[in-house]
Structure formats: structure tokens, C-alpha cells
N, CA, C and O atoms as a printed pandas DataFrame, in Angstrom:
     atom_number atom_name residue_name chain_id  residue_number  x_coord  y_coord  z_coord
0              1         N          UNK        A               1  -15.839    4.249   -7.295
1              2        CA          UNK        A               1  -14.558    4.786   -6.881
2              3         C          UNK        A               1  -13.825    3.748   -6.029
3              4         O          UNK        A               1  -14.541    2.976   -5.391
4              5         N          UNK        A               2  -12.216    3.595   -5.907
5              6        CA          UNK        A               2  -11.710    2.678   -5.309
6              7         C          UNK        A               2  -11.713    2.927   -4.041
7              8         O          UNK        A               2  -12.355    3.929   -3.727
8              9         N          UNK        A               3  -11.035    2.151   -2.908
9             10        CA          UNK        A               3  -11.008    2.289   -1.636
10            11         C          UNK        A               3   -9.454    2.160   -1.307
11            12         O          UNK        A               3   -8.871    1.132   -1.652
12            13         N          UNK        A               4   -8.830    3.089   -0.706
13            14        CA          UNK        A               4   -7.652    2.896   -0.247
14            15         C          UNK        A               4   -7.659    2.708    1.240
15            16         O          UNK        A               4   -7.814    3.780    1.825
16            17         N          UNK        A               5   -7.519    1.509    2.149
17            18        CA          UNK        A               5   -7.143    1.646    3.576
18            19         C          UNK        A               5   -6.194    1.404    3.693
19            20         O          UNK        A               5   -5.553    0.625    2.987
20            21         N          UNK        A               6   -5.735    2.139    4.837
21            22        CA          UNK        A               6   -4.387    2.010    5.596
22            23         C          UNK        A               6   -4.159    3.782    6.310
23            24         O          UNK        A               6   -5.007    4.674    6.318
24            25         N          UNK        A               7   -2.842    3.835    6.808
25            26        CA          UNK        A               7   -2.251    4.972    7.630
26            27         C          UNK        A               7   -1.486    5.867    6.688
27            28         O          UNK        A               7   -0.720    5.579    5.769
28            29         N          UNK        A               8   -1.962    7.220    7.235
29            30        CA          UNK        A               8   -1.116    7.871    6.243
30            31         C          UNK        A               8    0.412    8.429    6.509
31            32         O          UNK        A               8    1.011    9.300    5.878
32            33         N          UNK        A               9    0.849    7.663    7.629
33            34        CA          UNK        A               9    2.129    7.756    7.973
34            35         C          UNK        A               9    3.051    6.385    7.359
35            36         O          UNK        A               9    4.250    6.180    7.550
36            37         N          UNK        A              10    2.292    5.720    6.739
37            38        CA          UNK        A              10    2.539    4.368    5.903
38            39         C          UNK        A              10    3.382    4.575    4.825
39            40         O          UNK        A              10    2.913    5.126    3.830
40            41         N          UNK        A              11    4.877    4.134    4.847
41            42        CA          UNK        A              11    5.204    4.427    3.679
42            43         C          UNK        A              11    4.970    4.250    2.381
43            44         O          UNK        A              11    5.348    4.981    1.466
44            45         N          UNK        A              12    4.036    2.795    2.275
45            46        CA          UNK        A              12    3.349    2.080    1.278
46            47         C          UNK        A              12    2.631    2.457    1.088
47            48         O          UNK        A              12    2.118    2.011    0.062
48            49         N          UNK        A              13    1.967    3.429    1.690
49            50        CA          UNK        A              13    0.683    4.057    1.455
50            51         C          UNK        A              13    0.643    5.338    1.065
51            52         O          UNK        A              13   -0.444    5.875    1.279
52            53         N          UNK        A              14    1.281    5.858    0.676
53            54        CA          UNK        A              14    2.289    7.406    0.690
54            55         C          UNK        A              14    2.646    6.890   -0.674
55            56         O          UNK        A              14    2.369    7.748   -1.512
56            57         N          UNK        A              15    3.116    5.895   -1.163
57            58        CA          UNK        A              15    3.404    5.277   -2.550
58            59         C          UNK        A              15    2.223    5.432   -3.368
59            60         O          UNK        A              15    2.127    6.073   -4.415
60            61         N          UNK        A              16    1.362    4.787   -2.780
61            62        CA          UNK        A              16    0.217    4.227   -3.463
62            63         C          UNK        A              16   -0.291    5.465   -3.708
63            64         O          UNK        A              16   -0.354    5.714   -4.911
64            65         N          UNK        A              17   -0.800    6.608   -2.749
65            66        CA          UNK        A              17   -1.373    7.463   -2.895
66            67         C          UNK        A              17   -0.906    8.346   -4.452
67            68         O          UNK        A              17   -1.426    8.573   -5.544
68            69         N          UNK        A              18    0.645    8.701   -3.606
69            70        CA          UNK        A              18    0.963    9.339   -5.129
70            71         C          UNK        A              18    0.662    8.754   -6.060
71            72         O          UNK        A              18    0.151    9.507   -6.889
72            73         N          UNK        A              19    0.728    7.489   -6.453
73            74        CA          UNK        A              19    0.680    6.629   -7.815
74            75         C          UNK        A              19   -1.160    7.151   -8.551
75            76         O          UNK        A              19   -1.518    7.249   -9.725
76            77         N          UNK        A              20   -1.835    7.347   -7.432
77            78        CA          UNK        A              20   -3.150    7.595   -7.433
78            79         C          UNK        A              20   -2.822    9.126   -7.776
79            80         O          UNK        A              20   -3.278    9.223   -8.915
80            81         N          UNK        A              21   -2.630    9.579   -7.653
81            82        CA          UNK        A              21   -2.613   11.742   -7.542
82            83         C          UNK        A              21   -1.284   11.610   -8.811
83            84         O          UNK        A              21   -0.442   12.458   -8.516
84            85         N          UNK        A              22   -0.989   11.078   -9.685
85            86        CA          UNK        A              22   -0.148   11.081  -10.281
86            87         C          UNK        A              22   -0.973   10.544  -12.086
87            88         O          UNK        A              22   -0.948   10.998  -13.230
88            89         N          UNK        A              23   -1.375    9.797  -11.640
89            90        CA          UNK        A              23   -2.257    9.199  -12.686
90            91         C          UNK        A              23   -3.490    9.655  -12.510
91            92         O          UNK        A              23   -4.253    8.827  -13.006
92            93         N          UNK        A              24   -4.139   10.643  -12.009
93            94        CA          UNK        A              24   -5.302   11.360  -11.504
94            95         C          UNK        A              24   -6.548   10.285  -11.656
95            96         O          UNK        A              24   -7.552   10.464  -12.345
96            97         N          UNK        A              25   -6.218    9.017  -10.774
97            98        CA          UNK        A              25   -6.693    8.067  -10.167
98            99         C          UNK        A              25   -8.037    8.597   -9.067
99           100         O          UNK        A              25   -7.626    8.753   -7.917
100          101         N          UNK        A              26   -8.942    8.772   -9.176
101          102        CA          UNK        A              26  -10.071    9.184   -8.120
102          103         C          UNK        A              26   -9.980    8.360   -6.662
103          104         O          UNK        A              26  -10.510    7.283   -6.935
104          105         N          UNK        A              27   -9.662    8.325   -5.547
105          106        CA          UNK        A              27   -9.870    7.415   -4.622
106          107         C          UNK        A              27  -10.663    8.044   -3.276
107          108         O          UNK        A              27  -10.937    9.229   -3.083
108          109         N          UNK        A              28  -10.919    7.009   -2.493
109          110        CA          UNK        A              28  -11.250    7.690   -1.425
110          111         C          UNK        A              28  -10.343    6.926    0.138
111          112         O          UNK        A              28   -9.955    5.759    0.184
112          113         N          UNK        A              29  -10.253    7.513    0.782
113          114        CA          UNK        A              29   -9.281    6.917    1.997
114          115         C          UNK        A              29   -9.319    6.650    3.066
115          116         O          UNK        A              29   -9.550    7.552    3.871
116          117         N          UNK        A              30   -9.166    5.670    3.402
117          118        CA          UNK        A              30  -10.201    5.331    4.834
118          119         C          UNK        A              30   -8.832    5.103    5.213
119          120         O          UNK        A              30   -7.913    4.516    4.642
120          121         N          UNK        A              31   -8.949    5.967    6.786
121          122        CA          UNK        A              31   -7.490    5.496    7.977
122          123         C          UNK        A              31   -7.647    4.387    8.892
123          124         O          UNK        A              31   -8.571    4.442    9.704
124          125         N          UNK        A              32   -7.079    3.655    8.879
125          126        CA          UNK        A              32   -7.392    2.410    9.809
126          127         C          UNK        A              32   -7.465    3.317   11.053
127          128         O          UNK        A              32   -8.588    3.215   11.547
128          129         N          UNK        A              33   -6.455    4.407   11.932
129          130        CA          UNK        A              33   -6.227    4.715   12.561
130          131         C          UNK        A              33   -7.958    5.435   12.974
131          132         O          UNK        A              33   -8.447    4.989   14.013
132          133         N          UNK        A              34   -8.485    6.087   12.487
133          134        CA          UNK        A              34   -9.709    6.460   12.717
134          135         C          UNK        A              34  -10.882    5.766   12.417
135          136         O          UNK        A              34  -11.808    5.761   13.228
136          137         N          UNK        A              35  -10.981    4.962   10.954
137          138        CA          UNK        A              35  -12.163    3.625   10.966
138          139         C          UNK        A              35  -11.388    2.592   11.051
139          140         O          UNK        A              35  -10.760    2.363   10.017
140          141         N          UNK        A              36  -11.112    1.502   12.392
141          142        CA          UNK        A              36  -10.145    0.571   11.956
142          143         C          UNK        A              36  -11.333   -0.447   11.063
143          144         O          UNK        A              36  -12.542   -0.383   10.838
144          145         N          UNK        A              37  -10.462   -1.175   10.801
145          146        CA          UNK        A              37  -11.585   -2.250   10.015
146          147         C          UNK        A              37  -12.564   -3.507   10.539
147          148         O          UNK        A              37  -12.053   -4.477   11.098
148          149         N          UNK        A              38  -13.688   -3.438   10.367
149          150        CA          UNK        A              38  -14.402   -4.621   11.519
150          151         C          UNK        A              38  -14.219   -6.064   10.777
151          152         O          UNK        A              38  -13.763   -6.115    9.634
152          153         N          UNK        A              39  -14.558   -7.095   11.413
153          154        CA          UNK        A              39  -14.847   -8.572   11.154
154          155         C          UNK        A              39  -15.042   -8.866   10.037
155          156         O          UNK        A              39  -14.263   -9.519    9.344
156          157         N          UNK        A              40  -16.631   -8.215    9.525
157          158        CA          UNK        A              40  -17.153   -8.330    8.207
158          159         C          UNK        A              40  -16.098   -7.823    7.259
159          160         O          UNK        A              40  -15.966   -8.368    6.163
160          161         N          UNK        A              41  -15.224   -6.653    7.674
161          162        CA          UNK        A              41  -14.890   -6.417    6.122
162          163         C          UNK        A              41  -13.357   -7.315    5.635
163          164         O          UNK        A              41  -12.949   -7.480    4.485
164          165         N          UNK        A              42  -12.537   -7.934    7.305
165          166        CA          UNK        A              42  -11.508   -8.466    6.997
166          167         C          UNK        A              42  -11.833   -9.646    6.454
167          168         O          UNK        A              42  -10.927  -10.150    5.791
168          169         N          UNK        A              43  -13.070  -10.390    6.537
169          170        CA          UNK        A              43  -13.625  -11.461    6.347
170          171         C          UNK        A              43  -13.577  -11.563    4.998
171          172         O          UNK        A              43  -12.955  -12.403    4.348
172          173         N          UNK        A              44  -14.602  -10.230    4.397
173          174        CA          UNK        A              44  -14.632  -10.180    2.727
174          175         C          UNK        A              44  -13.114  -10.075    2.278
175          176         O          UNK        A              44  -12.914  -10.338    1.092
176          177         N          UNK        A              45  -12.278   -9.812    2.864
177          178        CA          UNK        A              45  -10.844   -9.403    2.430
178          179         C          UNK        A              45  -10.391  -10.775    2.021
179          180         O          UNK        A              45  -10.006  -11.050    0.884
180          181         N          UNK        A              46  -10.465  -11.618    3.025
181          182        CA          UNK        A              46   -9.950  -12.612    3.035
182          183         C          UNK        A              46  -10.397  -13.861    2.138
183          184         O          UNK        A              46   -9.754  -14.905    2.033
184          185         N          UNK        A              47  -11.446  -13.609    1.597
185          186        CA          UNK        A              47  -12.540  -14.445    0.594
186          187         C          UNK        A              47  -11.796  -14.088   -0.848
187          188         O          UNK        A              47  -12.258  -14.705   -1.808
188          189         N          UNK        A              48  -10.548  -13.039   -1.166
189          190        CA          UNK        A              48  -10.214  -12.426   -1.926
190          191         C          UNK        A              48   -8.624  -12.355   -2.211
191          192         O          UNK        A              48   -7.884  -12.187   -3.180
192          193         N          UNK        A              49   -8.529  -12.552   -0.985
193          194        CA          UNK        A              49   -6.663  -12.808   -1.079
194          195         C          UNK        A              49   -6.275  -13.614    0.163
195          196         O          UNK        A              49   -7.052  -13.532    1.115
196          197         N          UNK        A              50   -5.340  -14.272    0.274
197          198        CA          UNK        A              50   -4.329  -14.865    1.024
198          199         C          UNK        A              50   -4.475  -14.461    2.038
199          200         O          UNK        A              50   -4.303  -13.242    2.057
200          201         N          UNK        A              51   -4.850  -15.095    3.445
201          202        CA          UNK        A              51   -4.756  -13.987    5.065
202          203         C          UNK        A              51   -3.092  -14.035    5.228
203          204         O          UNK        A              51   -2.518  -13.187    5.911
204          205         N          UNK        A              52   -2.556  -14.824    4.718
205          206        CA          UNK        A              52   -0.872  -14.878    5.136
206          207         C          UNK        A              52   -0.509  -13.618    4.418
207          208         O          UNK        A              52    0.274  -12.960    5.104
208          209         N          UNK        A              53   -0.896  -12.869    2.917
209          210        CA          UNK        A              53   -0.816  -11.712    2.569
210          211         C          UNK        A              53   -1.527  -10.737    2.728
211          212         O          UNK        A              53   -1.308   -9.847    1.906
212          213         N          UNK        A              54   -2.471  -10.484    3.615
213          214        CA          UNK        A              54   -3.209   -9.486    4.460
214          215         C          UNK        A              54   -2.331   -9.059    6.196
215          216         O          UNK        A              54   -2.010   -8.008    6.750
216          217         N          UNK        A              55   -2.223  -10.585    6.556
217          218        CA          UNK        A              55   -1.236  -10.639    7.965
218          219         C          UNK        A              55    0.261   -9.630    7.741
219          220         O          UNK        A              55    1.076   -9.964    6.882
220          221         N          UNK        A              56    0.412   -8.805    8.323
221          222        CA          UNK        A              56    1.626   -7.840    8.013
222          223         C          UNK        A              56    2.477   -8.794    9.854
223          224         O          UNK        A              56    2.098   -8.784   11.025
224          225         N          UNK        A              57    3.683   -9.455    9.137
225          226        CA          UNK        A              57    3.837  -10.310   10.153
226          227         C          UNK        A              57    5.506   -9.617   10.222
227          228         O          UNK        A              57    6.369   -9.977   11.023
228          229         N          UNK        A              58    5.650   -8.662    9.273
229          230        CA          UNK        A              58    7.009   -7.788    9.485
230          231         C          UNK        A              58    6.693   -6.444   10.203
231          232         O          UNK        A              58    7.642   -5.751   10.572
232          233         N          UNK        A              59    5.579   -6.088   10.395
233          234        CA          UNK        A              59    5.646   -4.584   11.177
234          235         C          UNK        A              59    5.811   -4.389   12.882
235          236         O          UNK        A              59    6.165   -5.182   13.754
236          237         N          UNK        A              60    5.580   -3.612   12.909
237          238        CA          UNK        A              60    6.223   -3.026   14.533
238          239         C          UNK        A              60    5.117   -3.685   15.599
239          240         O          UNK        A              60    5.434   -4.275   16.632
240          241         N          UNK        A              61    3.849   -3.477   15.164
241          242        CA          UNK        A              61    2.584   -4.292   16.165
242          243         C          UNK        A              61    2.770   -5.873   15.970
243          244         O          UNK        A              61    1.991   -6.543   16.647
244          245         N          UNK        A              62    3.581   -6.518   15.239
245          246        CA          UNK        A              62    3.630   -7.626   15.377
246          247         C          UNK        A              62    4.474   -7.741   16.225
247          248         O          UNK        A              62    4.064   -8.216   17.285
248          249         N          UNK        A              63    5.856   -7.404   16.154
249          250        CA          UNK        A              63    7.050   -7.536   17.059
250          251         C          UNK        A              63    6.745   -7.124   18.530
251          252         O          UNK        A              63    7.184   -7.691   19.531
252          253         N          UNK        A              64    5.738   -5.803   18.489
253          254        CA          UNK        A              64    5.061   -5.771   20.055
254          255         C          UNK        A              64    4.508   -6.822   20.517
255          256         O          UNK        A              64    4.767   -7.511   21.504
256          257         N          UNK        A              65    3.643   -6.896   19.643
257          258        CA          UNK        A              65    2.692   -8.056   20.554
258          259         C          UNK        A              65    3.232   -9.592   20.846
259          260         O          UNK        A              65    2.731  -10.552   21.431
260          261         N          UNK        A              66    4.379   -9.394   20.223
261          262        CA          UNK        A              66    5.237  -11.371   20.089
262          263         C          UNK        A              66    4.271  -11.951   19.647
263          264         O          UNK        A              66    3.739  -12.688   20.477
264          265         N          UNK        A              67    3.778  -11.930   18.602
265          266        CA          UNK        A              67    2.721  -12.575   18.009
266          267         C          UNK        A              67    3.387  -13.694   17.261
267          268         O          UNK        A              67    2.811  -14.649   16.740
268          269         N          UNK        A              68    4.574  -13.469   17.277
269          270        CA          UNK        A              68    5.500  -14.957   16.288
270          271         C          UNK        A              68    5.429  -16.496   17.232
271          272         O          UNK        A              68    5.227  -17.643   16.834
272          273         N          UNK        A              69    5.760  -15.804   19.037
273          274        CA          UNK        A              69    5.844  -16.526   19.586
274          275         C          UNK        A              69    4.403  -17.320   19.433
275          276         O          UNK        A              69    4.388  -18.208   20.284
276          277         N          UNK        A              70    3.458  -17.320   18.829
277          278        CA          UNK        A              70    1.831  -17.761   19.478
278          279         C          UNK        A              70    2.156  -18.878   18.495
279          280         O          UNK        A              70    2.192  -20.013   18.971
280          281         N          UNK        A              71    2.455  -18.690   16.886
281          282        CA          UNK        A              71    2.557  -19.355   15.728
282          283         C          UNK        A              71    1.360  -19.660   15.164
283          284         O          UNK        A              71    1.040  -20.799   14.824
284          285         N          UNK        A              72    0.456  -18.358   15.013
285          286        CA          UNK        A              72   -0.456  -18.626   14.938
286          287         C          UNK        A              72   -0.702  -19.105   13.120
287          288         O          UNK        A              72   -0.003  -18.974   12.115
288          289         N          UNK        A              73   -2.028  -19.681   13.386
289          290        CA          UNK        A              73   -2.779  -20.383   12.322
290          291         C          UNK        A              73   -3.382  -19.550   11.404
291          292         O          UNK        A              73   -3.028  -18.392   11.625
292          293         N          UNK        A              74   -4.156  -19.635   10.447
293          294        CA          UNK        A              74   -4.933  -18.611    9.474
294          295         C          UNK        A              74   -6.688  -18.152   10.586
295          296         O          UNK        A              74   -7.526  -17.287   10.331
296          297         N          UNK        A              75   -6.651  -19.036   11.627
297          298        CA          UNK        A              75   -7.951  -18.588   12.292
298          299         C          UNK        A              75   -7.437  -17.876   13.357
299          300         O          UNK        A              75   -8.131  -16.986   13.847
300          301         N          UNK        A              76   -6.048  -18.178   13.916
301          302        CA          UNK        A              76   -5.708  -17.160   14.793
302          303         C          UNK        A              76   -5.365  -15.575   14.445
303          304         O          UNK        A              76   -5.649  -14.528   15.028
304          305         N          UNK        A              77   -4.672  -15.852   13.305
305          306        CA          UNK        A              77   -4.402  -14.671   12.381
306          307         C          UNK        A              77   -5.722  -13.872   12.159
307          308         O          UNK        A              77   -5.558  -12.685   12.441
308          309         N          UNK        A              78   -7.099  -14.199   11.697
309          310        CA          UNK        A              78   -8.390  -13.748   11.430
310          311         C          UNK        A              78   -8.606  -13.101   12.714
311          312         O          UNK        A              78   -9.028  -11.947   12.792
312          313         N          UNK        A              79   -8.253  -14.011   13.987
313          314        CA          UNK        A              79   -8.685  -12.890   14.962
314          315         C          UNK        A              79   -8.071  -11.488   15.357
315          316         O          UNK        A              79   -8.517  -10.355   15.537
316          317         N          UNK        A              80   -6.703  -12.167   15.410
317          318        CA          UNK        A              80   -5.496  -10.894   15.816
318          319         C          UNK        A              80   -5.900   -9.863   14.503
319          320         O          UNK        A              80   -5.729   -8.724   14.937
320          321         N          UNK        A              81   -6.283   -9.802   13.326
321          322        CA          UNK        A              81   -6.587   -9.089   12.703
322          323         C          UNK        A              81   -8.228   -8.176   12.820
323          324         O          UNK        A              81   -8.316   -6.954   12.695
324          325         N          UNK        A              82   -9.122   -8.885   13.019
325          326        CA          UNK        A              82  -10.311   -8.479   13.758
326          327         C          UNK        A              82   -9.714   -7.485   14.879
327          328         O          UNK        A              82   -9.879   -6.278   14.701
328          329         N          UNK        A              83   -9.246   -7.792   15.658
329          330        CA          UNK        A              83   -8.591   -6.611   17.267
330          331         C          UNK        A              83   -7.862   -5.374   16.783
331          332         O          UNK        A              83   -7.836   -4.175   17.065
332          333         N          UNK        A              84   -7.209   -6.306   15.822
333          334        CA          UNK        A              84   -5.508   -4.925   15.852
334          335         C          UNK        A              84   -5.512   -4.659   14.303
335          336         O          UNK        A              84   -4.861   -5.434   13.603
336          337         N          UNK        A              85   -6.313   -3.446   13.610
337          338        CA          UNK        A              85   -6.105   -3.191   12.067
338          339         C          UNK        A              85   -4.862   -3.252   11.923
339          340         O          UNK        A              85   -4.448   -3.674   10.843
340          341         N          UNK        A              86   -3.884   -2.846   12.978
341          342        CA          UNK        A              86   -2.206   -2.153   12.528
342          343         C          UNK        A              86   -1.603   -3.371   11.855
343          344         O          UNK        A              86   -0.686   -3.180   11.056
344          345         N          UNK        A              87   -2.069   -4.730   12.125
345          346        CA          UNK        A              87   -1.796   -5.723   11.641
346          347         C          UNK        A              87   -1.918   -6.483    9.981
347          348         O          UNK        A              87   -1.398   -7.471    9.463
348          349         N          UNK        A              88   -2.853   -5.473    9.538
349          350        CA          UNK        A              88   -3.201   -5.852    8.495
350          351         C          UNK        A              88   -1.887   -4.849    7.490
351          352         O          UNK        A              88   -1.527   -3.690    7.695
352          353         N          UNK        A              89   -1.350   -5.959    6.252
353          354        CA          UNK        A              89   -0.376   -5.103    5.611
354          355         C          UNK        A              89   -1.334   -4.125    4.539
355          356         O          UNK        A              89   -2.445   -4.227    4.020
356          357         N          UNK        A              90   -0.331   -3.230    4.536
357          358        CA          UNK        A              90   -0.736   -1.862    3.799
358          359         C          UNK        A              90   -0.203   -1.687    2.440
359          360         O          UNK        A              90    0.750   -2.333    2.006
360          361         N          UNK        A              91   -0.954   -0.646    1.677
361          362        CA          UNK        A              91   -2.098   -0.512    1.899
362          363         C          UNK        A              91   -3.285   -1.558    1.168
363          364         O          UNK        A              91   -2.990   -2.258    0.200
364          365         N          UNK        A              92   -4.560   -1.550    1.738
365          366        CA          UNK        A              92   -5.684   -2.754    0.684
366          367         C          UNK        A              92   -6.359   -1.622    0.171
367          368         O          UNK        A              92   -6.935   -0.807    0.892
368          369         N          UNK        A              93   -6.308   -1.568   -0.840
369          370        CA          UNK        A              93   -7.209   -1.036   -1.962
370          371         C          UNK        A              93   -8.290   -2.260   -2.725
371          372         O          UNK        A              93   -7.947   -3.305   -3.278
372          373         N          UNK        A              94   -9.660   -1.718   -2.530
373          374        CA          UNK        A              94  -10.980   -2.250   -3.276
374          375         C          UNK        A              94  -11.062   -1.663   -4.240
375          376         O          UNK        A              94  -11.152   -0.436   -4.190
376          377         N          UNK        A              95  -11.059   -2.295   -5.364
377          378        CA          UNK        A              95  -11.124   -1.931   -6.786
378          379         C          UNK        A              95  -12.906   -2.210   -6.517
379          380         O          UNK        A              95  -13.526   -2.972   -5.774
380          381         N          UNK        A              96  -13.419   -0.910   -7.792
381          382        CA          UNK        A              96  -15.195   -1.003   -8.275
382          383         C          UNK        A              96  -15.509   -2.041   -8.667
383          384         O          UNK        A              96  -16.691   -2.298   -8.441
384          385         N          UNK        A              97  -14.658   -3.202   -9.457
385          386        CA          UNK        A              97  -15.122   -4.595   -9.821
386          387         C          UNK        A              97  -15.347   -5.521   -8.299
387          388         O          UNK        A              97  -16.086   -6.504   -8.235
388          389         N          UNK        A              98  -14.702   -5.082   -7.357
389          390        CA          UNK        A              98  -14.761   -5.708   -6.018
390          391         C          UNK        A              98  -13.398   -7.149   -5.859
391          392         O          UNK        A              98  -13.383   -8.215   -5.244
392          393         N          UNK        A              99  -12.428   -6.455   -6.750
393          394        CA          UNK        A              99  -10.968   -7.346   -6.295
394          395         C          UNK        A              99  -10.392   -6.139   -5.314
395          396         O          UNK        A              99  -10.635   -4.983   -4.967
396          397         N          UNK        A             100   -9.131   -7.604   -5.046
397          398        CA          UNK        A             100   -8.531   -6.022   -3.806
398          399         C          UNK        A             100   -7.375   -6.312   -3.917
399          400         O          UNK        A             100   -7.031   -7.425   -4.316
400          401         N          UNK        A             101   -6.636   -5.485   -3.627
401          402        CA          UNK        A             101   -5.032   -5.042   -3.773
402          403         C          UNK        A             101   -4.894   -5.392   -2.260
403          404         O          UNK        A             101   -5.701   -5.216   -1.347
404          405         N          UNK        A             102   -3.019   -6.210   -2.244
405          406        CA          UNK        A             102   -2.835   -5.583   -0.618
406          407         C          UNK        A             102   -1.255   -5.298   -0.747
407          408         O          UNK        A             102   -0.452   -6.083   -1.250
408          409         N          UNK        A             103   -0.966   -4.096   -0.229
409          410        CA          UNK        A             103    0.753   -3.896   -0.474
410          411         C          UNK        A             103    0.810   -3.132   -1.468
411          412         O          UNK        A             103   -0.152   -3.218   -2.231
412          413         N          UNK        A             104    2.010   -2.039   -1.866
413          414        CA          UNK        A             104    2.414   -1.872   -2.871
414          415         C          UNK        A             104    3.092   -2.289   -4.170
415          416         O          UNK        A             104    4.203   -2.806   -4.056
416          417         N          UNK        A             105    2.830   -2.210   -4.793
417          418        CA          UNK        A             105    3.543   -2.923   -6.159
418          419         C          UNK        A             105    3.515   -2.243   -7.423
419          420         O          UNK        A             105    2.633   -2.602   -8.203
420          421         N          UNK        A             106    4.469   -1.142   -7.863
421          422        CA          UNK        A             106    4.314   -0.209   -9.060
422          423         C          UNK        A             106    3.939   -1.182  -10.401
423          424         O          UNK        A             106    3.072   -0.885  -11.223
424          425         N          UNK        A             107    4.518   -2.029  -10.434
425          426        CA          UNK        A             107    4.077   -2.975  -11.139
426          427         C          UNK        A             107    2.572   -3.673  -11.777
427          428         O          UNK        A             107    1.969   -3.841  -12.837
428          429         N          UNK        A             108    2.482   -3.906  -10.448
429          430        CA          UNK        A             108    1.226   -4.526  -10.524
430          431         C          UNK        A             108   -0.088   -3.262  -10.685
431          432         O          UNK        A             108   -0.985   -3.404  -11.516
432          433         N          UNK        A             109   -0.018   -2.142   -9.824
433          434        CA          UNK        A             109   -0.653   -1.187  -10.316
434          435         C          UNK        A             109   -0.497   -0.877  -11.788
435          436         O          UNK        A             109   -1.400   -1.146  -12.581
436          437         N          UNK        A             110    0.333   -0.465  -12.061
437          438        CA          UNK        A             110    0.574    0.029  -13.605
438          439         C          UNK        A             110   -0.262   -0.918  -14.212
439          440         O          UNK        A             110   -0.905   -0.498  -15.174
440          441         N          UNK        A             111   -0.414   -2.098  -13.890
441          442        CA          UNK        A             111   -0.828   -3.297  -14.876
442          443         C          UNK        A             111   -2.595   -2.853  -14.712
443          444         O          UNK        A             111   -3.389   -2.755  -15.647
444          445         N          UNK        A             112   -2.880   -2.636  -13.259
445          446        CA          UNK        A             112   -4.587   -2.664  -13.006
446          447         C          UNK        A             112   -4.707   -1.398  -13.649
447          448         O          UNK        A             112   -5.253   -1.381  -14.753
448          449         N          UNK        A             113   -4.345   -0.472  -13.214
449          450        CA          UNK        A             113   -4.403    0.857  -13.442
450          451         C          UNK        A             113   -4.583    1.735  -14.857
451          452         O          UNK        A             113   -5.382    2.601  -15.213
452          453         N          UNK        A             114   -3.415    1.062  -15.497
453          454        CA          UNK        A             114   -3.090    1.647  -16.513
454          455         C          UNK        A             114   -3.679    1.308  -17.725
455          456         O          UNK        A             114   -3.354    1.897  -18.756
């Protein structure tokens, strides 16, 4: 079964979901807000996609934290992501083959999905 993380106040994630409950897609849903995500798993994330496309460097915890001002690197980014899940863009879905989605994209779903 796939893995959907992220918030369910997420609008991207509120996308995704339906796209899942629409195509009677089986998933299961992990809330960052209640399991945020540890080391190990942003680590495997990152072995898999882009940390510059995991880094959500447009949301509201970035602009809190002035995290633009730091300019950080792909190892600074690994950490601020280790601390603060809210940072990571939404939503990452683990596909059963063990690729991973990050963000919405009707597109690109339709393509895995369908």
C-alpha cells in the first residue's frame, strides 16, 4: 500500500487525497503534524529525489524562520528538515516499488496511477 505524508489542512494534500478516494486508490496517511518525520526517513527521501524538491522554501515555516536569510546549502537544508517536518513540501507519497512522489501533480499521478 502507498504512503501519503503530509497535513491534512494541506491544500496539496487534500488534492492528492481526493485523486486517491476518486480512483479508489488504497493509501494510508501519516500526519507530519502527529508522526513528524525522523532523519532516517528524510535521508531515504532524499536518496530518491532532489532535497531542493523536498525543501518547501515557499511555505509559511520558511518565511518564519528567515531561513532564506541563512542561504542554506543541501546539508543545511537536510538539517532544517530533520527539526521542522513543516518544511518538507507536500505531499511525499511512497509508492510499493519504493519511488516517491513529492508535491502535487494531476499529471504526473494520472501517469503513475493510472
Amino acid at each position: 500500500m502507498i504512503k501519503v505524508y503530509g497535513i491534512k489542512t494541506c491544500g496539496s494534500v487534500k488534492k492528492a487525497l481526493k485523486f486517491f478516494k476518486d480512483n479508489s486508490i488504497e493509501y494510508e496517511f501519516i500526519d507530519f503534524k502527529k508522526d513528524p518525520a525522523d532523519c532516517n526517513k528524510i535521508d531515504s527521501w532524499i536518496e530518491k529525489v532532489d532535497i531542493d524538491k523536498l525543501f518547501n522554501n515557499r511555505g509559511t515555516k520558511y518565511r518564519t524562520l528567515k531561513l532564506k536569510e541563512l542561504n542554506l546549502d543541501s546539508l543545511g537544508k537536510r538539517e532544517w528538515l530533520c527539526k521542522e517536518s513543516m518544511l518538507i513540501k507536500r505531499p511525499v507519497v511512497e509508492l510499493e516499488n519504493g519511488d516517491v512522489l513529492v508535491a502535487y501533480d494531476e499529471d504526473i499521478y494520472s501517469g503513475v496511477f493510472k
